[in-house]
Backbone as XML, in Angstrom:
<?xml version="1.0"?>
<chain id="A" units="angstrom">
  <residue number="1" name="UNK">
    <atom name="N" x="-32.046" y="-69.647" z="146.139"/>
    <atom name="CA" x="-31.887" y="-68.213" z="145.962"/>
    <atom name="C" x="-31.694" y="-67.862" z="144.486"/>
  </residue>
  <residue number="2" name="UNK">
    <atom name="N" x="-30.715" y="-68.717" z="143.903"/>
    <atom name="CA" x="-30.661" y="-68.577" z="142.439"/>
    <atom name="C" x="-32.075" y="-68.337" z="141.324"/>
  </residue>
  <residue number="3" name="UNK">
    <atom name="N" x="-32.924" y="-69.219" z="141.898"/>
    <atom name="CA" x="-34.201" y="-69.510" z="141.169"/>
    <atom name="C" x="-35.212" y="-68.096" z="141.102"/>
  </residue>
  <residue number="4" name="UNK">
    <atom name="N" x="-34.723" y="-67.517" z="142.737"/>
    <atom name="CA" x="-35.991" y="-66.465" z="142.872"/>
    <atom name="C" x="-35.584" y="-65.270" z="142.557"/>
  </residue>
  <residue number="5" name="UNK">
    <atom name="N" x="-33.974" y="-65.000" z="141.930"/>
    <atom name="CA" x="-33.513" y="-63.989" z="141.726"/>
    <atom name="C" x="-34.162" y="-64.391" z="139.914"/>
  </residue>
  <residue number="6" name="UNK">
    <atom name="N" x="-33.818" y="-65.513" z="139.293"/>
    <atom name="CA" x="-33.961" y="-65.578" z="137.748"/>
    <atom name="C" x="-35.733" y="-64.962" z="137.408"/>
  </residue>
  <residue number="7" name="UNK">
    <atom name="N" x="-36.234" y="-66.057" z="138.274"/>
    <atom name="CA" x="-37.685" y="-65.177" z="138.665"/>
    <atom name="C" x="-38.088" y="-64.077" z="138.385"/>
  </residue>
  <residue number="8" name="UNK">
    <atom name="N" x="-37.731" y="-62.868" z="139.328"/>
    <atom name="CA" x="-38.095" y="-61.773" z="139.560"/>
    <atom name="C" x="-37.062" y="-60.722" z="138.307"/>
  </residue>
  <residue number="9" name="UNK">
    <atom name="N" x="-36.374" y="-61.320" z="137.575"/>
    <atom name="CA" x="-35.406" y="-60.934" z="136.590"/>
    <atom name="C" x="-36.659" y="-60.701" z="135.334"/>
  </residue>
  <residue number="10" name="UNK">
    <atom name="N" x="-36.767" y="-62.420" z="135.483"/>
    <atom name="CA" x="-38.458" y="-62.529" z="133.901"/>
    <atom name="C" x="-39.526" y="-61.961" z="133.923"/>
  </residue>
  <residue number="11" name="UNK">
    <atom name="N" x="-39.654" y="-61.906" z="135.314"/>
    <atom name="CA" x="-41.399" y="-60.741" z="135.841"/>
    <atom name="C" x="-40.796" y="-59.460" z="135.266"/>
  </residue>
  <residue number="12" name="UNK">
    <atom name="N" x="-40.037" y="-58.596" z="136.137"/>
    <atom name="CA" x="-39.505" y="-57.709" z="136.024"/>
    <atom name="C" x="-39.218" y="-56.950" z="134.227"/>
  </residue>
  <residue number="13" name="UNK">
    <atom name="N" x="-39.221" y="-58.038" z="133.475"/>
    <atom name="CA" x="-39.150" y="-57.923" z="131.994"/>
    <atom name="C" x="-40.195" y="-58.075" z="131.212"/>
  </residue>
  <residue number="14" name="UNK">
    <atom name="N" x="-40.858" y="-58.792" z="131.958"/>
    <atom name="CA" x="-42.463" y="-58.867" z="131.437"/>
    <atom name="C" x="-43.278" y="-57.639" z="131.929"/>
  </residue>
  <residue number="15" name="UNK">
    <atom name="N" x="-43.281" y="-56.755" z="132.860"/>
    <atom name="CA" x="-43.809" y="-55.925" z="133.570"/>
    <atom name="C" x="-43.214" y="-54.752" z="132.465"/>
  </residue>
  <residue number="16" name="UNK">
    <atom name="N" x="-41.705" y="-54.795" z="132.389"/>
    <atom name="CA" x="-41.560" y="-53.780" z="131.795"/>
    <atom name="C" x="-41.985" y="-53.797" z="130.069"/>
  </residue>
  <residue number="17" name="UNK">
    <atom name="N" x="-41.957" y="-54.825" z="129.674"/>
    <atom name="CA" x="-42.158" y="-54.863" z="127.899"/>
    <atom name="C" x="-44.150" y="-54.471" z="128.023"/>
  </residue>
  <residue number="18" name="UNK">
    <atom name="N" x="-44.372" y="-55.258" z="128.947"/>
    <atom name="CA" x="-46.199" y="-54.681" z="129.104"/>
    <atom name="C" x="-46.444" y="-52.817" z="129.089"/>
  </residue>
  <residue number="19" name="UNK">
    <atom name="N" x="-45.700" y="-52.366" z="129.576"/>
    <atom name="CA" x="-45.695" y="-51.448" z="130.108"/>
    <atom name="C" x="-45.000" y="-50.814" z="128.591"/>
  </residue>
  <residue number="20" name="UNK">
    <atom name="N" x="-44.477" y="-50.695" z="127.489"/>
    <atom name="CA" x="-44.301" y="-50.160" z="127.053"/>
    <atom name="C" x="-44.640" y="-50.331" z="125.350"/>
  </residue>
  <residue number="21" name="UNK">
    <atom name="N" x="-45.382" y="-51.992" z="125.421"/>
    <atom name="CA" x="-46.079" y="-52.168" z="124.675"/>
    <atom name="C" x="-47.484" y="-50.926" z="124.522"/>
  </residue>
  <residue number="22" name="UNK">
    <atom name="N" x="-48.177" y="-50.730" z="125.816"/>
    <atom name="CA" x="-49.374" y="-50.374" z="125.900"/>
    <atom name="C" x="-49.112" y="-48.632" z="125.768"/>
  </residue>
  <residue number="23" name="UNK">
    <atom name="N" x="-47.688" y="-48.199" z="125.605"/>
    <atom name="CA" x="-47.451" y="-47.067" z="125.202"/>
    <atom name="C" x="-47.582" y="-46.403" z="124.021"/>
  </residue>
  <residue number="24" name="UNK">
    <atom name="N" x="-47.604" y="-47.429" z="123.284"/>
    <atom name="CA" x="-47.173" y="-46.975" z="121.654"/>
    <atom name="C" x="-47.914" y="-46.392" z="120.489"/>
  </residue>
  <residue number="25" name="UNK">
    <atom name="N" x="-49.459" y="-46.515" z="121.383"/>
    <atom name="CA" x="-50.351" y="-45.670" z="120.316"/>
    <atom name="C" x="-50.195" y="-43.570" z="120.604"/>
  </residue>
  <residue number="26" name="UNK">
    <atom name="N" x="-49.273" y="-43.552" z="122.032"/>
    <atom name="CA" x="-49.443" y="-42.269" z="122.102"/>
    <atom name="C" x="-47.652" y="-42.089" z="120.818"/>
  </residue>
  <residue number="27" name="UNK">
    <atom name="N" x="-46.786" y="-42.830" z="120.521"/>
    <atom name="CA" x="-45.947" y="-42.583" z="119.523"/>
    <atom name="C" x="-45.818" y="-42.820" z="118.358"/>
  </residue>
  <residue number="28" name="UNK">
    <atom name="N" x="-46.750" y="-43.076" z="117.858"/>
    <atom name="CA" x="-47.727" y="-43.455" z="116.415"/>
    <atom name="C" x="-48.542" y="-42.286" z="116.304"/>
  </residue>
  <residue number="29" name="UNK">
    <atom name="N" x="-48.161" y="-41.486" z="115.494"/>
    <atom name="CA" x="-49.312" y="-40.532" z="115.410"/>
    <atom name="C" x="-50.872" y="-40.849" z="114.618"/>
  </residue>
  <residue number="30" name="UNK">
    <atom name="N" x="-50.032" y="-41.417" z="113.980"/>
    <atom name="CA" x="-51.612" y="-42.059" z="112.897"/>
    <atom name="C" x="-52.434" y="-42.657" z="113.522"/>
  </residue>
  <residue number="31" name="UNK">
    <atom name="N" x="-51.881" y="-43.896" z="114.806"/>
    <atom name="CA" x="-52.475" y="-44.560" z="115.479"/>
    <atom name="C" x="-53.476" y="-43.318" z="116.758"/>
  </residue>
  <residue number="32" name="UNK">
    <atom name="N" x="-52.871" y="-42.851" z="116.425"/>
    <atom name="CA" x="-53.180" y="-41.698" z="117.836"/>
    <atom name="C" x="-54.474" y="-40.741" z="117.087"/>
  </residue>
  <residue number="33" name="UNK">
    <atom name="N" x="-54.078" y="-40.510" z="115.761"/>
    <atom name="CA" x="-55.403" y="-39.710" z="115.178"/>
    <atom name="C" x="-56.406" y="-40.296" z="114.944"/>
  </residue>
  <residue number="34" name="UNK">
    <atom name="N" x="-56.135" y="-41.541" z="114.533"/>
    <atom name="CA" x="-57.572" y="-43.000" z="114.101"/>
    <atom name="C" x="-58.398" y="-42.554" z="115.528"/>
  </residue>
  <residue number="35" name="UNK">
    <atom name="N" x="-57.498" y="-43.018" z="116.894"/>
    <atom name="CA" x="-58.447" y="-43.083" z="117.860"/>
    <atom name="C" x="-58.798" y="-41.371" z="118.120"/>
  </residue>
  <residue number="36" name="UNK">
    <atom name="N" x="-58.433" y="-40.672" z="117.638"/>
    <atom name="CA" x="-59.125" y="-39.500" z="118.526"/>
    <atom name="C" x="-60.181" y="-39.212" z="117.287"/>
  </residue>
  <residue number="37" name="UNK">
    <atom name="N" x="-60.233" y="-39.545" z="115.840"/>
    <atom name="CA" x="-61.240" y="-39.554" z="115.113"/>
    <atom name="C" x="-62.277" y="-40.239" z="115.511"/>
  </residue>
  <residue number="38" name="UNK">
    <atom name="N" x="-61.954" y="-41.871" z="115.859"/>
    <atom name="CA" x="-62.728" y="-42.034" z="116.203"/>
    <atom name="C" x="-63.820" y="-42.179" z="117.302"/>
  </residue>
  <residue number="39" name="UNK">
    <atom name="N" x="-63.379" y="-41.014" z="118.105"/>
    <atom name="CA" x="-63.944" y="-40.724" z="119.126"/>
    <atom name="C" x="-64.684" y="-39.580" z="118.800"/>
  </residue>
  <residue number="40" name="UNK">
    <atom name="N" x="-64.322" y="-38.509" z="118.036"/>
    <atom name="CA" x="-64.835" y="-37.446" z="117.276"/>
    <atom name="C" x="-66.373" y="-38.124" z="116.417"/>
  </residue>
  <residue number="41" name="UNK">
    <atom name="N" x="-66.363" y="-39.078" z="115.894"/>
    <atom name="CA" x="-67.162" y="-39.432" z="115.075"/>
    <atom name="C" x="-68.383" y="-40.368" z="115.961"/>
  </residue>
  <residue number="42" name="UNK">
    <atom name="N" x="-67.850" y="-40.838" z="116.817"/>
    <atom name="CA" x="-68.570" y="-41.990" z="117.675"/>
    <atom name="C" x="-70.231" y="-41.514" z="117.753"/>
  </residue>
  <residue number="43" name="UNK">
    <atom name="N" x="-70.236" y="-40.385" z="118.183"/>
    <atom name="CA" x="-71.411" y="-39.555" z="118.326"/>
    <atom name="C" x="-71.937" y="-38.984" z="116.897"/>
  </residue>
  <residue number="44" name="UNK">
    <atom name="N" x="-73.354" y="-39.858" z="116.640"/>
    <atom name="CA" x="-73.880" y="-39.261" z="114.802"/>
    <atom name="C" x="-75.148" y="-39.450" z="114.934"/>
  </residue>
  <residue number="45" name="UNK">
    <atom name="N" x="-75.616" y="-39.359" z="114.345"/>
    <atom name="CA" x="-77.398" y="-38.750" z="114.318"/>
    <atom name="C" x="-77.488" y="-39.978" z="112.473"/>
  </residue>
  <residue number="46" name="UNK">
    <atom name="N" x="-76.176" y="-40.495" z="111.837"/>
    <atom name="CA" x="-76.817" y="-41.034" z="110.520"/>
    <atom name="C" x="-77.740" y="-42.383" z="110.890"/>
  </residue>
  <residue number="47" name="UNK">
    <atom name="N" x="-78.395" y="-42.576" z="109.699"/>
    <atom name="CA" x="-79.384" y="-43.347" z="109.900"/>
    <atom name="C" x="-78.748" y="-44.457" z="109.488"/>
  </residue>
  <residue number="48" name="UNK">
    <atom name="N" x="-78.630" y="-45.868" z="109.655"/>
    <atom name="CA" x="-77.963" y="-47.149" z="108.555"/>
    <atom name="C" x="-79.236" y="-48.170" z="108.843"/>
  </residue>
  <residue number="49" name="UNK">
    <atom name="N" x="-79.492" y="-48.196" z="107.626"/>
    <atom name="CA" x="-80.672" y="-49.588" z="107.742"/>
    <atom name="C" x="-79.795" y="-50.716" z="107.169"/>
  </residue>
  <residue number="50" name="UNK">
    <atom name="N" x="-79.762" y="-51.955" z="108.408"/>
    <atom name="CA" x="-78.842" y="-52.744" z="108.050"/>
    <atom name="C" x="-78.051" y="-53.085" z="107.521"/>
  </residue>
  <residue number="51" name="UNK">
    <atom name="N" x="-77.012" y="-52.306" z="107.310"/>
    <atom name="CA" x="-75.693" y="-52.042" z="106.561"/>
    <atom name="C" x="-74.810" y="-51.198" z="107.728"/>
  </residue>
  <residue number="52" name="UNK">
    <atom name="N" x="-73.601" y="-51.440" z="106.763"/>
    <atom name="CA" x="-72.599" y="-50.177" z="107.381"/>
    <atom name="C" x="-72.111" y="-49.361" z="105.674"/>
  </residue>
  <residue number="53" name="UNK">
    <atom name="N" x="-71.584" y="-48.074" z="106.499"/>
    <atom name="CA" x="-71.732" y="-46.522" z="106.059"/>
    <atom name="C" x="-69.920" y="-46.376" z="105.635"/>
  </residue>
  <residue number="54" name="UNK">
    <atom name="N" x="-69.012" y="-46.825" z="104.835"/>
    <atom name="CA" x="-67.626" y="-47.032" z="104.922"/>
    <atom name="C" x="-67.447" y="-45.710" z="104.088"/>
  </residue>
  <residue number="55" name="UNK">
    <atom name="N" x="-66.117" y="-45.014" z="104.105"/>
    <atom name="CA" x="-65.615" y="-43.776" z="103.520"/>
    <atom name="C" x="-64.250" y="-44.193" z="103.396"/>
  </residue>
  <residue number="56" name="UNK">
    <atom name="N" x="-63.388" y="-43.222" z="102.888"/>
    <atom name="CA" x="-62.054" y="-43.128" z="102.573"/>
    <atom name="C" x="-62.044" y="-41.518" z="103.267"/>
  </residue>
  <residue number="57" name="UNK">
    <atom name="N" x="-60.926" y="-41.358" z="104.397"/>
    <atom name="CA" x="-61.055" y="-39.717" z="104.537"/>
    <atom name="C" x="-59.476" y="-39.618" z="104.218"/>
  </residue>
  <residue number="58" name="UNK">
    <atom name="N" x="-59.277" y="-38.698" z="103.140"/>
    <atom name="CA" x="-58.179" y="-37.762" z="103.142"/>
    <atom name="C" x="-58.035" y="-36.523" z="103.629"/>
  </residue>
  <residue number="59" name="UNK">
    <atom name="N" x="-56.634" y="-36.681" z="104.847"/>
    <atom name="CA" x="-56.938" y="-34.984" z="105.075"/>
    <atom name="C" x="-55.497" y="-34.474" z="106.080"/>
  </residue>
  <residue number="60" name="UNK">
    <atom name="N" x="-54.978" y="-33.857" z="106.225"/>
    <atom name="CA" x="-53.802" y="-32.916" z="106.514"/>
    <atom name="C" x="-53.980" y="-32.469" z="108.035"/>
  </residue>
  <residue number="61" name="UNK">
    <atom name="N" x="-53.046" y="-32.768" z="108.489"/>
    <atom name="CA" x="-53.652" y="-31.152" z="110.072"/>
    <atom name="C" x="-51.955" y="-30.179" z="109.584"/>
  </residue>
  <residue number="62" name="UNK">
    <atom name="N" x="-53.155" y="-29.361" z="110.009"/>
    <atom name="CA" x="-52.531" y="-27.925" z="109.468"/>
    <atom name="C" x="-51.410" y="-27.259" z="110.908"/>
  </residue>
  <residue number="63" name="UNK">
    <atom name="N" x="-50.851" y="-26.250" z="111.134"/>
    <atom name="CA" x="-49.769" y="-26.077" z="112.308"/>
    <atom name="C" x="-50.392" y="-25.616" z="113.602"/>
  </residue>
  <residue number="64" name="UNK">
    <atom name="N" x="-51.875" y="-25.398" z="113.551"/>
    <atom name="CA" x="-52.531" y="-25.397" z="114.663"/>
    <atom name="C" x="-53.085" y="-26.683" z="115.390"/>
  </residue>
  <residue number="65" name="UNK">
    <atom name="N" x="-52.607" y="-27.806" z="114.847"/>
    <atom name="CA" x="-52.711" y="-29.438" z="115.004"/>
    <atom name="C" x="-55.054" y="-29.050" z="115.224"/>
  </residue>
  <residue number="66" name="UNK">
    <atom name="N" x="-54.860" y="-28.975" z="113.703"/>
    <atom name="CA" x="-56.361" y="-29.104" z="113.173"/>
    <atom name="C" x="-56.679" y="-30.325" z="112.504"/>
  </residue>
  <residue number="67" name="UNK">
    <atom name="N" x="-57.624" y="-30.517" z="112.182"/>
    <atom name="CA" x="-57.585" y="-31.737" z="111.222"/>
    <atom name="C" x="-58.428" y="-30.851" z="109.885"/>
  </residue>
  <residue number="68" name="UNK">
    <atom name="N" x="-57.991" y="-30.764" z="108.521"/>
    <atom name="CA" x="-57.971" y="-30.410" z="107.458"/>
    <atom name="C" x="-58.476" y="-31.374" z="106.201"/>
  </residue>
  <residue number="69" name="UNK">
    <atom name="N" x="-59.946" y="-31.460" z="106.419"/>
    <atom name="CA" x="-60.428" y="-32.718" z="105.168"/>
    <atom name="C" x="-59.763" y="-32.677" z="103.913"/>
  </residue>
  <residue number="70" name="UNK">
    <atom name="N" x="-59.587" y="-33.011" z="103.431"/>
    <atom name="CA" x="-59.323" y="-32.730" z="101.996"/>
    <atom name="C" x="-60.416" y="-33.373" z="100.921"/>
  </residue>
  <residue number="71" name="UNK">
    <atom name="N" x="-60.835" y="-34.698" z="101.023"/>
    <atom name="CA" x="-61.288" y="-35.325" z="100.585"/>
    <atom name="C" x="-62.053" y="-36.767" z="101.442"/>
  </residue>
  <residue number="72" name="UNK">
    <atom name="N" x="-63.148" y="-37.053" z="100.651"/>
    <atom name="CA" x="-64.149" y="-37.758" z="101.690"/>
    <atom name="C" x="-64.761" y="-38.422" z="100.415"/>
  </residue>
  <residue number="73" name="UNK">
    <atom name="N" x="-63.799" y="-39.977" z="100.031"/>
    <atom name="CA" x="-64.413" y="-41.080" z="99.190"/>
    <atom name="C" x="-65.435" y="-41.799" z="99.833"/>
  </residue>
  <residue number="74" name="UNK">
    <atom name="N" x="-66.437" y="-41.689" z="98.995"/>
    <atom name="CA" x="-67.671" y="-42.704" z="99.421"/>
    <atom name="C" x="-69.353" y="-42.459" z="98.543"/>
  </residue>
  <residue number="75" name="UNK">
    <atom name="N" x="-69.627" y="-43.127" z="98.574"/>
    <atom name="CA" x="-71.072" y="-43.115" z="97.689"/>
    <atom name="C" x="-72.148" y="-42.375" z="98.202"/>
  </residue>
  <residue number="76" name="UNK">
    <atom name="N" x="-72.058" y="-42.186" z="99.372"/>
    <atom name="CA" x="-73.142" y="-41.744" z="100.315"/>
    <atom name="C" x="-72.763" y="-40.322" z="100.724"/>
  </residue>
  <residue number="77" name="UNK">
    <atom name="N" x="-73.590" y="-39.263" z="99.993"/>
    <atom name="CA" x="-73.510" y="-37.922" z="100.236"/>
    <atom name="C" x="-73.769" y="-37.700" z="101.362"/>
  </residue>
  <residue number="78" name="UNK">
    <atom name="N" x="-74.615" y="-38.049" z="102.286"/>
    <atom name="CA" x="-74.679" y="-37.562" z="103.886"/>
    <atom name="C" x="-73.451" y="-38.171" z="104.975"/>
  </residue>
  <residue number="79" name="UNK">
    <atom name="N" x="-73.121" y="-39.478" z="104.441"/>
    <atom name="CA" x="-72.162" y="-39.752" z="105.074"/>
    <atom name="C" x="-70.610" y="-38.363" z="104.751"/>
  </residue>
  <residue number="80" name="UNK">
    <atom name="N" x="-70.846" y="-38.538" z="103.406"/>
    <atom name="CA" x="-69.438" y="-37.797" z="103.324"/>
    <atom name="C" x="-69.807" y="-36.245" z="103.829"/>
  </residue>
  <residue number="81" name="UNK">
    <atom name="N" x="-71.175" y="-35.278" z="104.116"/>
    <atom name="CA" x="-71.560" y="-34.040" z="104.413"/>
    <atom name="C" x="-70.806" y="-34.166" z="106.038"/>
  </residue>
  <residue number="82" name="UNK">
    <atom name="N" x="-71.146" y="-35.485" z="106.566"/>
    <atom name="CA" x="-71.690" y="-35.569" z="107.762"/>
    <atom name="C" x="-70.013" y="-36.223" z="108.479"/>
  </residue>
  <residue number="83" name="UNK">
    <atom name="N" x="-69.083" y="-36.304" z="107.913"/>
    <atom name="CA" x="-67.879" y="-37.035" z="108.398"/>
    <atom name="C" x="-66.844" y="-35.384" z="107.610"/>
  </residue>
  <residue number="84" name="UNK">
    <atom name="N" x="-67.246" y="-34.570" z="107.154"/>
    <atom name="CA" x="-66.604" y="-33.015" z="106.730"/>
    <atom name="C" x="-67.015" y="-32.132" z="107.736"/>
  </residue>
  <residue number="85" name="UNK">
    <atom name="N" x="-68.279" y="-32.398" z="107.932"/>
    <atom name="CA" x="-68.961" y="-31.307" z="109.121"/>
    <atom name="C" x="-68.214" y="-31.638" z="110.679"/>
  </residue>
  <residue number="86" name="UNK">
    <atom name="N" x="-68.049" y="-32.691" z="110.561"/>
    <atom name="CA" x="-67.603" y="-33.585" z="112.250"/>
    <atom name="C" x="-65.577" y="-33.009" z="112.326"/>
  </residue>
  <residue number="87" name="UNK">
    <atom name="N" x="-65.421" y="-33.148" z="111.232"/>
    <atom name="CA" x="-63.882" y="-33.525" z="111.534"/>
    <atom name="C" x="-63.259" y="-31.546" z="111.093"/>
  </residue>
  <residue number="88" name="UNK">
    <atom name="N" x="-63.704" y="-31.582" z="109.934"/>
    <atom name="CA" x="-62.990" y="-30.291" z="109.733"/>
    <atom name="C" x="-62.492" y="-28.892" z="110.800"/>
  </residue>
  <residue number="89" name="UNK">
    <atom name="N" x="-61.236" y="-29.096" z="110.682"/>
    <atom name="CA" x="-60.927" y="-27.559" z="111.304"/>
    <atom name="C" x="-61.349" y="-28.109" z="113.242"/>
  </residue>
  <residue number="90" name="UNK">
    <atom name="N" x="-61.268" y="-29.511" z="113.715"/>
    <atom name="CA" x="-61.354" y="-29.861" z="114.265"/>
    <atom name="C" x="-59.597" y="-30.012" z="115.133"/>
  </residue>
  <residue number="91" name="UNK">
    <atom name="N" x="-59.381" y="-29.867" z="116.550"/>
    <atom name="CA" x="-58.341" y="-29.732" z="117.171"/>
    <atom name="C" x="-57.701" y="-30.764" z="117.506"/>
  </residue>
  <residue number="92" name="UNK">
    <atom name="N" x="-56.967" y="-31.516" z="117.586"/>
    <atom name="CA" x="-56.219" y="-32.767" z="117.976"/>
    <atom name="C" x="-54.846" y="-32.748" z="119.099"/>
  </residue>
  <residue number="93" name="UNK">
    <atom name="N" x="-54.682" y="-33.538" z="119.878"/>
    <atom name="CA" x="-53.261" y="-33.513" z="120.485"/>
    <atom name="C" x="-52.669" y="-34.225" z="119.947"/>
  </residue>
  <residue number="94" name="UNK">
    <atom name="N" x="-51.506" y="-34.127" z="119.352"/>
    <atom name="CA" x="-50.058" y="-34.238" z="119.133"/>
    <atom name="C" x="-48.823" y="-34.118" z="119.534"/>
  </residue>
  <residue number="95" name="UNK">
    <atom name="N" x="-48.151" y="-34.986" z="119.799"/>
    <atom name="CA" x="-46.804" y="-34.351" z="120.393"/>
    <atom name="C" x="-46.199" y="-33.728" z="119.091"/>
  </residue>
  <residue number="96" name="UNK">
    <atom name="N" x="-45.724" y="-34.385" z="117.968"/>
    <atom name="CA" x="-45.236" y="-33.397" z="117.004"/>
    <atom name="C" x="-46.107" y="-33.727" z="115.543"/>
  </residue>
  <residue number="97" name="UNK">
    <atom name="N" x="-46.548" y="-32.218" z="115.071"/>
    <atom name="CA" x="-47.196" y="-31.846" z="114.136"/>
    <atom name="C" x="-46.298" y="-32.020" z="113.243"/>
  </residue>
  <residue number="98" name="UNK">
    <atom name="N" x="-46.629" y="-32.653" z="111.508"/>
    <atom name="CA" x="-45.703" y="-32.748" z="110.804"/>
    <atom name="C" x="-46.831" y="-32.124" z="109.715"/>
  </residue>
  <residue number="99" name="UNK">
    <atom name="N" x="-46.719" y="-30.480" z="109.806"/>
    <atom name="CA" x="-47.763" y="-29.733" z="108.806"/>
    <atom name="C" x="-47.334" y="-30.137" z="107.317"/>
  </residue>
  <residue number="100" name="UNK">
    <atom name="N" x="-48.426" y="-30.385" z="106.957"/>
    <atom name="CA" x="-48.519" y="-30.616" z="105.540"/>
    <atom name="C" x="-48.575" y="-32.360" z="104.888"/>
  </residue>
  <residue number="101" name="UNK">
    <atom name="N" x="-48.300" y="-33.214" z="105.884"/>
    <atom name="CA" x="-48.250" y="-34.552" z="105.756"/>
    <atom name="C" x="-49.810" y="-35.126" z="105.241"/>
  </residue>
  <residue number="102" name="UNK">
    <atom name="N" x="-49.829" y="-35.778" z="104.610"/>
    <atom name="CA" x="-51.673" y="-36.485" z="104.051"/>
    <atom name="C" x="-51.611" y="-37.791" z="105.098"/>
  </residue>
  <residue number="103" name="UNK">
    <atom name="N" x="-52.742" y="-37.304" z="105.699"/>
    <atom name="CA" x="-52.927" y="-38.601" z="106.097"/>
    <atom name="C" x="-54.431" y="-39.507" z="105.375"/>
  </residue>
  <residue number="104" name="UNK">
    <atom name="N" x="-54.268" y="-41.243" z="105.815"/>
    <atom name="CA" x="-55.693" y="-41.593" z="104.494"/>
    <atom name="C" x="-56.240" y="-42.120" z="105.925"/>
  </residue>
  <residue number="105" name="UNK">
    <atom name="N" x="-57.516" y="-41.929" z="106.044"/>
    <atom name="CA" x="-58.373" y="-43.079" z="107.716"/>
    <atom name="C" x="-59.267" y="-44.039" z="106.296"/>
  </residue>
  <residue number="106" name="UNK">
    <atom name="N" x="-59.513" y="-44.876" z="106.379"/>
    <atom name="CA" x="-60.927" y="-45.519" z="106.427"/>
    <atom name="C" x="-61.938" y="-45.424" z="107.643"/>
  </residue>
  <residue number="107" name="UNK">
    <atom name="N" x="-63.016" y="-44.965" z="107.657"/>
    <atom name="CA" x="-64.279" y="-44.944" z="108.070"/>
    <atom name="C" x="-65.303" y="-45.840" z="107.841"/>
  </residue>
  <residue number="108" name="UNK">
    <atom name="N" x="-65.755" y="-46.207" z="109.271"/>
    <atom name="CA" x="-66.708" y="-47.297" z="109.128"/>
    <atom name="C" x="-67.742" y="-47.196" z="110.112"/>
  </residue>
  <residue number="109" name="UNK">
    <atom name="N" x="-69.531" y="-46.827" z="109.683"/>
    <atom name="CA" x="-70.464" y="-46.468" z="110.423"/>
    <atom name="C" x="-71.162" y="-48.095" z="110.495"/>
  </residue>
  <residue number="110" name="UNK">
    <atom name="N" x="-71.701" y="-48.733" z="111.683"/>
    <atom name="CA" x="-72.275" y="-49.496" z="111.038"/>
    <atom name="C" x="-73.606" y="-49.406" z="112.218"/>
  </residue>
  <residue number="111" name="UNK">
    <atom name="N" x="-74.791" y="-50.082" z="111.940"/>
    <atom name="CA" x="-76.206" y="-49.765" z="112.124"/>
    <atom name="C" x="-76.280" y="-50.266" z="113.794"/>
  </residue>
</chain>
């Protein structure tokens, strides 16, 4: 009896640390904007001939939890037209908005 109580003690702790591991990108906001960017972006019309398309995006969400480019490092003018046109003034969920904060993504298109 001892054994199957210690048992169901270690499951029971493993079940719960699983369970709250797989929580943590909704309490990470950054983690939480990467993926909803990059779900925003997933869908593109750019062209990459065997390469990938990398950026630097700087940008703010504003108190309507927008996303606010600021800036879009990268060599490639259509990439950076085309990752301003996608994201700007774009809506996000958040549990809490911290207006005015910079956030930096790296961006990465590849062929």
């Amino acid at each position: 009896m001892r054994k199957f109580s210690l048992i169901l003690v270690a499951a029971t702790l493993l079940v719960s640390g699983s369970i709250f591991a797989n929580d943590s990108d909704t309490k990470d906001p950054q983690k939480s904007l990467a993926t909803q960017i990059g779900e925003i972006l997933k869908e593109n019309q750019l062209v990459v001939d065997n390469y990938e398309l990398t950026a630097e995006v700087l940008f703010t969400v504003n108190s309507e939890a927008e996303i606010v480019v600021i800036s879009v490092d990268t060599g490639d003018s259509d990439l950076e037209s085309f990752v301003k046109g996608k994201l700007n003034y774009k809506k996000v969920q958040l549990e809490e908005v911290v207006v005015g904060r910079m956030y930096r993504l790296p961006v990465r298109i590849k062929a």
